[in-house]
C-alpha positions in Angstrom: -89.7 -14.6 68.8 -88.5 -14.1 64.9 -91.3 -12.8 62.6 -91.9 -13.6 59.4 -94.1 -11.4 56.6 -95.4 -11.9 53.3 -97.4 -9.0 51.3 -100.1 -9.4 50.0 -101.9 -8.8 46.3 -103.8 -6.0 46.2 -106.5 -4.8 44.1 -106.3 -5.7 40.5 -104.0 -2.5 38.7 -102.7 -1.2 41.9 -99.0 -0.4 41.8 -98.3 -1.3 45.2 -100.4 -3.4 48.5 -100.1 -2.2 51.6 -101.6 -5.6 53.3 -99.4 -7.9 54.7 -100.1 -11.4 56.4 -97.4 -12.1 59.5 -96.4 -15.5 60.8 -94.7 -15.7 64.2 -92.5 -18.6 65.2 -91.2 -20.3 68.8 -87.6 -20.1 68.0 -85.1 -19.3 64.7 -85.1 -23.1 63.6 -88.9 -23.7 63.3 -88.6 -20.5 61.3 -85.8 -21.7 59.2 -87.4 -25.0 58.6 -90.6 -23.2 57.4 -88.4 -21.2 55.2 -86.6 -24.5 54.2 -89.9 -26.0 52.7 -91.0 -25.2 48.8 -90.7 -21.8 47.5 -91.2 -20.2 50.7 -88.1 -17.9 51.0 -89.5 -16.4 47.8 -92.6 -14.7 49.6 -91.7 -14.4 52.7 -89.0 -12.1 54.4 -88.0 -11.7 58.4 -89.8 -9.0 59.9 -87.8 -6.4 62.3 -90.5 -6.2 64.8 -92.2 -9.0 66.8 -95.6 -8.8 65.5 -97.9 -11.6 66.4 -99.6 -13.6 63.6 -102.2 -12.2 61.4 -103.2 -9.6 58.9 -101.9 -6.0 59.0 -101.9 -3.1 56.8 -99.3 -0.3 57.3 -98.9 3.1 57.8 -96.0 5.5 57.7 -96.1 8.3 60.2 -93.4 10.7 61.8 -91.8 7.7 64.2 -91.4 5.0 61.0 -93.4 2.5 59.2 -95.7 1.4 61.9 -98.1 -2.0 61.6 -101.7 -2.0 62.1 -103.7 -5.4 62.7 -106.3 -5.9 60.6 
């Protein structure tokens, strides 16, 4: 099932957010047509692992950038 994340704002003068909101889909063409609609493919970009949807915050560690649910 594709994947889709968006990050997050973080706090007000922070360089970088580390807080990410996911958004699973059934299939590639629900997930295209969600991409399809407004300015979405701006904020949002396809996410390598199948996470399910919700808030996560990451963490790198010795195996990789690794997701944590929020």
């Amino acid at each position: 099932m594709p994947t889709l994340i968006k990050a997050l704002p973080g706090k007000q003068g922070a360089a970088l957010s580390n807080r990410y909101k996911a958004r699973r889909f059934k299939d590639s063409n629900a997930m295209h047509a969600f991409l399809n609609k407004g300015d979405n493919a701006l904020f949002w970009k396809e996410c390598g692992q199948e996470l399910k949807s919700g808030l996560y915050t990451t963490q790198l560690d010795s195996n990789g950038l690794r997701y944590i649910k929020v």
